[in-house]
Backbone as a ProteinNet text record, in pm:
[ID]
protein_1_A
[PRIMARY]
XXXXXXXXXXXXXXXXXXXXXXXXXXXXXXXXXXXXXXXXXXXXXXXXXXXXXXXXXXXXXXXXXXXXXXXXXXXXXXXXXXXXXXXXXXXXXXXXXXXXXXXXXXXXXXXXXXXXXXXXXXXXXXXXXXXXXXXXXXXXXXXXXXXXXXXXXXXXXXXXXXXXXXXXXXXXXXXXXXXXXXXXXXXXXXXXXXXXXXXXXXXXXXX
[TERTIARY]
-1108.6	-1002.1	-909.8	-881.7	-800	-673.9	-548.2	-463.2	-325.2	-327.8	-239.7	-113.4	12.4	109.5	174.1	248.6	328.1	369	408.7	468	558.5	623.8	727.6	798.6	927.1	1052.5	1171.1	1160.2	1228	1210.9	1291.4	1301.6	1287.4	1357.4	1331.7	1320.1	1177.6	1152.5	1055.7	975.6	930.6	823.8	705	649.3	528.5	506.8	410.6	281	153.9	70.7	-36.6	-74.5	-188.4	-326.1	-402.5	-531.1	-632.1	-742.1	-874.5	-1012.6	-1082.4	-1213.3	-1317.7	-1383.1	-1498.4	-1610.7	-1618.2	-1741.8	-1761	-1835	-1852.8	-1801	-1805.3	-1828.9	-1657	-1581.3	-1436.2	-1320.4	-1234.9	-1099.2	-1037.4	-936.6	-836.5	-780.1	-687.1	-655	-534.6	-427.6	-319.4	-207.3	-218.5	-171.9	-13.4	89.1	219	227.7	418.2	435	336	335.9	243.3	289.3	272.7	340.5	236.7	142.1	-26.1	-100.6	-232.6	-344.8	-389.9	-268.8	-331.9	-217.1	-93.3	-30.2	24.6	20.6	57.4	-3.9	15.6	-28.6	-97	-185.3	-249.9	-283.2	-200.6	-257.8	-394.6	-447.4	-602.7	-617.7	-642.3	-639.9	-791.4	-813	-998.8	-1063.2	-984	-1100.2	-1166.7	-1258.8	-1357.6	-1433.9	-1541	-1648.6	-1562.8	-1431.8	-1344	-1311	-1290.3	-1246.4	-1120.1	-1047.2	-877.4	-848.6	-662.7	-600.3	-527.1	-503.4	-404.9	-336.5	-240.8	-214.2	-227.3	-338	-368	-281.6	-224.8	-135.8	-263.7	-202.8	-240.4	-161	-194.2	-85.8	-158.4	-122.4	-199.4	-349.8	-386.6	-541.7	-605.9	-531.2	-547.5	-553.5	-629.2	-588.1	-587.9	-468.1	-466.9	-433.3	-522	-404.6	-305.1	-244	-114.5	-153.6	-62.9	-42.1	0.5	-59.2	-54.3	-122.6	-248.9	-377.1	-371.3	-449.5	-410	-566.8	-647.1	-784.2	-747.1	-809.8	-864.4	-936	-950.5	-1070.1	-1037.2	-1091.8	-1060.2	-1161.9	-1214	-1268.5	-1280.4	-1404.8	-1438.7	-1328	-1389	-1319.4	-1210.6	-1165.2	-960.8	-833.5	-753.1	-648.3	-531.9	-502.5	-370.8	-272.7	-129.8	-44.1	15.1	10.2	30.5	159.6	238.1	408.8	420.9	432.4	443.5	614.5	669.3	801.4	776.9	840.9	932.4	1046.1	1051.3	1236.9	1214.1	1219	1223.9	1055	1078.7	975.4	874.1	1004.7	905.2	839.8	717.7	634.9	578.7	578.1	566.5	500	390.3	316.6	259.6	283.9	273	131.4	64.2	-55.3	16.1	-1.6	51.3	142	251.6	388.9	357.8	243	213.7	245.5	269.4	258	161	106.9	-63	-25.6	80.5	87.2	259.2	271.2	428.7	388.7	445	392.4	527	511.5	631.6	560	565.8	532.5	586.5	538.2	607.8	551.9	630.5	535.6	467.7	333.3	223.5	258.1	339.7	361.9	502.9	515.2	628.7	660.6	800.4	875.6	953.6	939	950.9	917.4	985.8	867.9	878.7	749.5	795.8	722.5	744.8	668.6	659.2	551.6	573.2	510	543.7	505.5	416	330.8	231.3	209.4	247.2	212	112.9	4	-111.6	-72.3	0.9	30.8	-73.9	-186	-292.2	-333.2	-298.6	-374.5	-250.5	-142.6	18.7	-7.7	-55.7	-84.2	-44.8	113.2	137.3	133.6	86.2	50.7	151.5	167.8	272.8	204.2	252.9	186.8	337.2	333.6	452.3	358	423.5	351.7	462.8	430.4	541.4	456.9	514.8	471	600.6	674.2	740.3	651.3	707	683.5	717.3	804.9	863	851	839.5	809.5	967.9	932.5	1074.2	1012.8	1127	1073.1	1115.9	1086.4	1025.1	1134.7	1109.7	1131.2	1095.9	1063.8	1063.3	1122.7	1233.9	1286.5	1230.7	1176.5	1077.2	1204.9	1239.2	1307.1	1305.9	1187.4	1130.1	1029.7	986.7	859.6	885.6	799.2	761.6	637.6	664.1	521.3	443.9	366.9	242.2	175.6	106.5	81.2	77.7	79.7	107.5	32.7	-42	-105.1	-90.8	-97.3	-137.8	-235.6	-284.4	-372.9	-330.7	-338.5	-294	-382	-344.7	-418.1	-326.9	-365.6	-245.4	-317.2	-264	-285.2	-215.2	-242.9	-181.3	-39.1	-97.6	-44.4	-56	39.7	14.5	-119.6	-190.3	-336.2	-424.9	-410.2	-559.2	-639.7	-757.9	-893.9	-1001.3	-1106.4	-1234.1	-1311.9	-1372.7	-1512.4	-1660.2	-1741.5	-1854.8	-1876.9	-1785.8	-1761.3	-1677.4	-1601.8	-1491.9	-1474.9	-1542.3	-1565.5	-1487.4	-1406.1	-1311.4	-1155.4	-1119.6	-966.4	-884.1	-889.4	-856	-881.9	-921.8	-961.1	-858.4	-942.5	-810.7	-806.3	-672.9	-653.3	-556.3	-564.9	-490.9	-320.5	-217.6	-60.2	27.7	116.5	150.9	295.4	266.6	373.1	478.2	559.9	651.1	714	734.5	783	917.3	1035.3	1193.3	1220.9	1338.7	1407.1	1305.5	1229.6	1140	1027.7	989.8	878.9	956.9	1105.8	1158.9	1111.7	1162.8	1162.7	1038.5	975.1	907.6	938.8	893.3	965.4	855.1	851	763	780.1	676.3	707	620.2	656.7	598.5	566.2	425.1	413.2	418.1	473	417.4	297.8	281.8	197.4	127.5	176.4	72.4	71.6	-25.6	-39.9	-37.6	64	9.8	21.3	-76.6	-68.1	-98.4	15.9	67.2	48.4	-77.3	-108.7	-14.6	56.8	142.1	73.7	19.4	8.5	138.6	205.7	337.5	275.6	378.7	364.9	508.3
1164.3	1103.8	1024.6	889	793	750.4	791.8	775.5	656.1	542.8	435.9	464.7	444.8	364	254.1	189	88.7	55.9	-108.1	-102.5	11.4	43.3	200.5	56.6	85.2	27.4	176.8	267.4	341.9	445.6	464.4	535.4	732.7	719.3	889	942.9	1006.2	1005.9	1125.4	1166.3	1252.8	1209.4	1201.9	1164	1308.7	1344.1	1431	1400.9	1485.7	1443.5	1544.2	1530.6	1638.3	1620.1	1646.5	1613.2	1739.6	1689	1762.8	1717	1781.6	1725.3	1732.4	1644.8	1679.6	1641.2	1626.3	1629.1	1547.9	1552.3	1446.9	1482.8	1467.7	1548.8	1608.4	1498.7	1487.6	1571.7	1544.2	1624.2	1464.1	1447.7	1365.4	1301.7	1132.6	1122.8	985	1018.6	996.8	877.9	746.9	668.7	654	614.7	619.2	543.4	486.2	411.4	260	218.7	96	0.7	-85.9	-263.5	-325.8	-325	-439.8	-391.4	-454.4	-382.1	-324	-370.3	-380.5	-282.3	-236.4	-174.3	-10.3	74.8	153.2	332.5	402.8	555.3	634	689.7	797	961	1013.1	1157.5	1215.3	1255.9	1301.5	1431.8	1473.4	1628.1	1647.8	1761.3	1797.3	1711.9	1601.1	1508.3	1602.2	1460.9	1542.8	1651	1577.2	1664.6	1807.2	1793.3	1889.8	1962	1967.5	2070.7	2061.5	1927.1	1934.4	1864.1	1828.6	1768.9	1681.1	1584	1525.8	1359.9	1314.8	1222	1091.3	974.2	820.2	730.6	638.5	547	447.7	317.6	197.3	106.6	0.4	-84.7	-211.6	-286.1	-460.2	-412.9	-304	-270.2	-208	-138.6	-87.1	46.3	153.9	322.1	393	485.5	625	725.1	836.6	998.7	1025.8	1113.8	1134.3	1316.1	1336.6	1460	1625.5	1704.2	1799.1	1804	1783.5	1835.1	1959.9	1987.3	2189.7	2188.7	2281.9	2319.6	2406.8	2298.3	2350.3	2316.1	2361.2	2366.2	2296.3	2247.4	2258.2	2252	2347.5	2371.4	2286.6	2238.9	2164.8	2227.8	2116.4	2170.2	2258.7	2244.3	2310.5	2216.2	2216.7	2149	2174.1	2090.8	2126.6	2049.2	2115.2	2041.8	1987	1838.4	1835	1736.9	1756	1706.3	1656	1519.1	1460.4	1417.3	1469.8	1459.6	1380.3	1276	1201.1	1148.4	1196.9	1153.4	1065.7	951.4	857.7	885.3	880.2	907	1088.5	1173	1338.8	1296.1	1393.6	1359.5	1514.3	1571.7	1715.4	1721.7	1790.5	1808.7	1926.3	1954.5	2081.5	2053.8	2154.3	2191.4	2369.6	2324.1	2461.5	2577.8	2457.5	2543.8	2575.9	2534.1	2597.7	2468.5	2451	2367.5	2358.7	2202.3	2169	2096.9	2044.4	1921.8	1908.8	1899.3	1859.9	1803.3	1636.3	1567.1	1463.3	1398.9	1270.8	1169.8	1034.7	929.2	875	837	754	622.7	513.8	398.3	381.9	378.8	359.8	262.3	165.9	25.5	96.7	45	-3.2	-133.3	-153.3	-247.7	-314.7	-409.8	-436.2	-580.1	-601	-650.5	-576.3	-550.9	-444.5	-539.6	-497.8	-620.6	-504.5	-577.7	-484	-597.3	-613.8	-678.2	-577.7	-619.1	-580.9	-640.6	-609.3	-707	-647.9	-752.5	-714	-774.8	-685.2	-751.1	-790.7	-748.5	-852.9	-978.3	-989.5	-1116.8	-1199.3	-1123.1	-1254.9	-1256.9	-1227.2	-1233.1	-1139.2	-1189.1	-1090.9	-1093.9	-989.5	-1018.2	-951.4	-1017.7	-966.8	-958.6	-851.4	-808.3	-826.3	-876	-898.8	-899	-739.6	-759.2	-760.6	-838.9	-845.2	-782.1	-670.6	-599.6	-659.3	-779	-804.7	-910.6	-899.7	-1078	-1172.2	-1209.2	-1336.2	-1348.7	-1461	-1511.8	-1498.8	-1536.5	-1516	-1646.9	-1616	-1712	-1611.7	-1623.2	-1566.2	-1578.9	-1504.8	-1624.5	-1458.1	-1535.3	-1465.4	-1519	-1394.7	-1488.7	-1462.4	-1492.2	-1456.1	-1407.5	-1329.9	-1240.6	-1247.3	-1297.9	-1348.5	-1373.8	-1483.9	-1637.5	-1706	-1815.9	-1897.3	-1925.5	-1950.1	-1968.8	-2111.4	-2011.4	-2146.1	-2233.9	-2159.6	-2171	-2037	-2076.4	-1932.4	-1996.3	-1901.9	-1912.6	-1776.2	-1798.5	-1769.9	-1709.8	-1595.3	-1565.7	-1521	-1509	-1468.6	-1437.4	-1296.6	-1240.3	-1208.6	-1320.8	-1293.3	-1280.4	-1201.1	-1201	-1263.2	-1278.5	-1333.5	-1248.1	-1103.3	-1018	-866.2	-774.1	-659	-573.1	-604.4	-542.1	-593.4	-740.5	-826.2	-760.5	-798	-711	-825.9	-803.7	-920.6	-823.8	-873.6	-819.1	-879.1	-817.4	-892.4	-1016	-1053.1	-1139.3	-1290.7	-1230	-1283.5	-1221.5	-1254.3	-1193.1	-1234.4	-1383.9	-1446.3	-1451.7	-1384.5	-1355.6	-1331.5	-1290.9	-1258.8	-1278.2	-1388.9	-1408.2	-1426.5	-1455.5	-1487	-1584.7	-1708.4	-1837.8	-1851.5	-1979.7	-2030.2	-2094.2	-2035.5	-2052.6	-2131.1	-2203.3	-2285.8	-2172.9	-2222.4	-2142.2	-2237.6	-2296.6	-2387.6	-2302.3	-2401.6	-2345.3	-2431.8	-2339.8	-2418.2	-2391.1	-2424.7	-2407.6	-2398.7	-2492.6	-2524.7	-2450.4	-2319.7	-2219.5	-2137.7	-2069.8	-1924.3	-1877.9	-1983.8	-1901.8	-1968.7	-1846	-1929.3	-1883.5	-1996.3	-2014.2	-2010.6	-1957.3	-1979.3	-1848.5	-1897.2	-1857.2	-1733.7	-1627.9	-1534.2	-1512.8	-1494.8	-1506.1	-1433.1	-1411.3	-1274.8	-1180.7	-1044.2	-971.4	-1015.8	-1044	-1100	-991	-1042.2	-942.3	-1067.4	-1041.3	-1240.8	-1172.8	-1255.1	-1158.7	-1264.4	-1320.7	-1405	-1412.1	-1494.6	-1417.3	-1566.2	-1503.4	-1574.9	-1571.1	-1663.4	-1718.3	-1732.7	-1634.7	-1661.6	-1705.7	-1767.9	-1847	-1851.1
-2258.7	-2338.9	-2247.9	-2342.2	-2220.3	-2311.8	-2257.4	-2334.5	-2239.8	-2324.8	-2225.5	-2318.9	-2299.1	-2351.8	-2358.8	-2400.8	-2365.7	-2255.8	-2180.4	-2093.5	-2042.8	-1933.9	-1898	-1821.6	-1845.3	-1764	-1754.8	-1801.6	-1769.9	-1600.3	-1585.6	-1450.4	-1476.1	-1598.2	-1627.5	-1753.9	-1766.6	-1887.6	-1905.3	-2064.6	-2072.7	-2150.6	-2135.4	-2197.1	-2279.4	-2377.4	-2472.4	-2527.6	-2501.6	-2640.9	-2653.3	-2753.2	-2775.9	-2794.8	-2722.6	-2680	-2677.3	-2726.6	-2735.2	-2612.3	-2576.1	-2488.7	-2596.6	-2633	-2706.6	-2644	-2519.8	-2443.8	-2343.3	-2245.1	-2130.9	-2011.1	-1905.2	-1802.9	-1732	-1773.3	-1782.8	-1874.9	-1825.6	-1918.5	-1940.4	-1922.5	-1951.2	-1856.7	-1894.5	-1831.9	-1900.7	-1861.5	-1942.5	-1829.6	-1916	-1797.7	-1867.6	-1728.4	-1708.7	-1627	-1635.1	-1529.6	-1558.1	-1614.7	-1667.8	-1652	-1620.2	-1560.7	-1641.8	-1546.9	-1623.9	-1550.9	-1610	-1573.2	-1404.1	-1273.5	-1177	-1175.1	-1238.8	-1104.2	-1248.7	-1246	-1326.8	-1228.8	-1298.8	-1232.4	-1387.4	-1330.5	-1443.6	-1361.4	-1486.4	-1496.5	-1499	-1430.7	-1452.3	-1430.1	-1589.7	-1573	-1578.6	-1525.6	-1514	-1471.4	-1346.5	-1326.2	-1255.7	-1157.9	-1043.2	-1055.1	-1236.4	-1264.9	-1376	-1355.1	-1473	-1372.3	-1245.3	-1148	-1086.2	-1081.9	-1069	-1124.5	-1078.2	-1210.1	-1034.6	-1069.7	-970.6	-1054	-975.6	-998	-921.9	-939.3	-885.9	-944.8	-846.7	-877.8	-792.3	-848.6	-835.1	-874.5	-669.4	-681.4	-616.8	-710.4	-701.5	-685.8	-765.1	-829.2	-686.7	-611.4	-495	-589.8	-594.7	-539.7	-490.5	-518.6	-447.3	-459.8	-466	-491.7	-428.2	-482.8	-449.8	-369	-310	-310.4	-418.8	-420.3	-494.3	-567.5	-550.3	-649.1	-657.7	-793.6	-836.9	-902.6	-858.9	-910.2	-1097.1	-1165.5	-1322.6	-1403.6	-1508.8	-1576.4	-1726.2	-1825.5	-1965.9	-2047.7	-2088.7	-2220.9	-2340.3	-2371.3	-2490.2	-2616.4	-2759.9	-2882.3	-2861	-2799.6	-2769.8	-2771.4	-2863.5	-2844.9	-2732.4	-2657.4	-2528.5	-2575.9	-2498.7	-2524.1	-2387.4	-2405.7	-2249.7	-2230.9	-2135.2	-2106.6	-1974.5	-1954	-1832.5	-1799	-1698	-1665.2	-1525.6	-1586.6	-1470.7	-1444.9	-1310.1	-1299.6	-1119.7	-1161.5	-1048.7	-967.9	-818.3	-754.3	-788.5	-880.1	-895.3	-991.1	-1001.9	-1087.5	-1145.9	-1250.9	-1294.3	-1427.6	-1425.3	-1568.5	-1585.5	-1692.3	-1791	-1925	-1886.2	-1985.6	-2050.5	-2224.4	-2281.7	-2192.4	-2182.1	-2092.3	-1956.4	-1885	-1762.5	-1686.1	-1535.2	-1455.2	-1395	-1397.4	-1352.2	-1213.7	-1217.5	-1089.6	-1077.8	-957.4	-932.9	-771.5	-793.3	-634.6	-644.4	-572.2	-519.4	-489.3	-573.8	-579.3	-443.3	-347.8	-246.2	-190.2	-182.9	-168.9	-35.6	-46.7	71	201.7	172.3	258.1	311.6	483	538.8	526.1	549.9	527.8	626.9	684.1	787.6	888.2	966.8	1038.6	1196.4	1259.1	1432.6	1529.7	1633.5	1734.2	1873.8	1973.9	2095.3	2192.5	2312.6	2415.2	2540.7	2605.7	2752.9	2813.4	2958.2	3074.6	3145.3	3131.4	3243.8	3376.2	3470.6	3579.3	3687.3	3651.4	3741.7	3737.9	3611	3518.8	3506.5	3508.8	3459.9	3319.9	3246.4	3105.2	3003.4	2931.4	2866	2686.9	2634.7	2511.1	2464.7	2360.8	2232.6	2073.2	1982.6	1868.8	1770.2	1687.6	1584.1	1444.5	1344.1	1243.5	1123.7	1028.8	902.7	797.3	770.7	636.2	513.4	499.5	393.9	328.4	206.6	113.1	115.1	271.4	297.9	449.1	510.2	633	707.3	825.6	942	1087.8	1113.2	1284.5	1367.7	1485.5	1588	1724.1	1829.4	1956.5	2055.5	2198.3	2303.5	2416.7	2481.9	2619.9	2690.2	2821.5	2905.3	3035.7	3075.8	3170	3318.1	3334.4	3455.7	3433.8	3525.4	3527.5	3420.3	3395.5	3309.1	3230	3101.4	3066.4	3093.7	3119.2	3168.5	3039.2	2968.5	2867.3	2732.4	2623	2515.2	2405.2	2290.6	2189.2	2121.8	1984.2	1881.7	1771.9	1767.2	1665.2	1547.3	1427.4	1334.2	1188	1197.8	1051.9	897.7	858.2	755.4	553.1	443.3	363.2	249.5	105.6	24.7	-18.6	-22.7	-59.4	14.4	37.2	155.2	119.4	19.9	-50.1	-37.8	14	34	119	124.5	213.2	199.4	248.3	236.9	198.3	121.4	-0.6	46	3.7	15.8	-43.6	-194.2	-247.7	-223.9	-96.9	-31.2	77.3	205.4	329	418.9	333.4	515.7	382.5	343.5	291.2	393.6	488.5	591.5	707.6	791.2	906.5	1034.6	1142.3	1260.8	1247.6	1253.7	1224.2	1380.5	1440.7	1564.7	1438.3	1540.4	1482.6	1635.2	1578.2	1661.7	1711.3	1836.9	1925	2006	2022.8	2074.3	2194.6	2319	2416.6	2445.6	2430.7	2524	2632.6	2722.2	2782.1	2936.7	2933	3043.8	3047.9	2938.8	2960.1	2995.2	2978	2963.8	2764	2707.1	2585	2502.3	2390	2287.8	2193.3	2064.5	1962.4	1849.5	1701	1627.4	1511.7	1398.1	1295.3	1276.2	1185.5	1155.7	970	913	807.2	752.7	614.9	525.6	519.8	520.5	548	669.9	753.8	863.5	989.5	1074.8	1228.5	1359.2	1380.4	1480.7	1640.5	1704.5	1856.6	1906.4	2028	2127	2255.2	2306.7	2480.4	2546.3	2643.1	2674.7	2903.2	2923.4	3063.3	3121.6	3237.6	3316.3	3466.6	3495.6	3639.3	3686.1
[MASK]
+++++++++++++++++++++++++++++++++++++++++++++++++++++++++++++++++++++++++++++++++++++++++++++++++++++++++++++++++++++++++++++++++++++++++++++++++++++++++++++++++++++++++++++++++++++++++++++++++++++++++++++++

């Protein structure tokens, strides 16, 4: 049994219903939290062959369980009464007054952008890693502390969205692409942009 509702814009709410299994290898599974078809969360009681109950969210048609799966069972031709409570990120559900699941929705993605620099001091060659996990781009810069750059480049792996991946269908969504790196102040500093969801790594030649 697959039970959707309406869009959900509320933050805290209770949602009820009463449901039967009349056969098939499954129990139920009761969706919440609903936006559109790619991003919403469902209750799944007796999934996994009818042997637990947990809660999968999905986001930009990505999924994933959540924490606090609880091992149970449900019985054909039986009516349940089942009560899904949510209040913000808790998430708590009740089969005939009992508690089946109580977990915390928490979002999968950091937010951010972090960076780290390495000097191979044999080589003079120091690489830098700058990754943006936001939905909007930034610029950049590096002062160089001592030496100069000789020369510096660019690789960059970047997505449409923090969920993109390459498919067999679509194998280069994601590739390494060359990004322009600008050098000031004679080869102390460089300068350049950083993209949304991206991973960009900067080998920088000092002299």
């Amino acid at each position: 049994m697959f039970v959707c509702p309406t869009t959900t814009t509320a933050k805290r709410y209770t949602y009820k219903v009463q449901a039967r299994k009349d056969g098939g290898a499954e129990a139920f599974m009761i969706v919440f939290n609903y936006r559109d078809e790619k991003n919403f969360d469902w209750l799944n009681l007796g999934g996994w062959g009818n042997t637990r109950t947990s809660v999968e969210t999905t986001s930009n048609g990505s999924r994933n369980t959540l924490d606090g799966t609880h091992n149970d069972h449900y019985d054909a031709d039986k009516w349940y009464d089942i009560q899904l409570d949510v209040d913000g990120e808790d998430i708590t559900a009740f089969v005939d007054g009992k508690q089946v699941y109580k977990g915390k929705k928490r979002s999968r993605q950091l937010y951010g952008v972090y960076a780290n620099s390495t000097l191979d001091e044999k080589t003079g060659i120091l690489y830098t890693k700058i990754v943006n996990l936001c939905d909007t781009g930034t610029t950049g810069s590096i002062e160089l502390s001592s030496g100069t750059a000789a020369e510096a480049e660019m690789v960059r792996l970047a997505g449409m969205t923090g969920d993109d991946e390459n498919t067999m269908a679509y194998p280069n969504n994601i590739v390494p692409r060359p990004a322009k790196v600008e050098t000031e102040d004679s080869g102390r500093k460089l300068t350049f942009n950083v993209a949304p969801f991206s991973i960009n790594i900067i080998t920088t030649k000092l002299k």
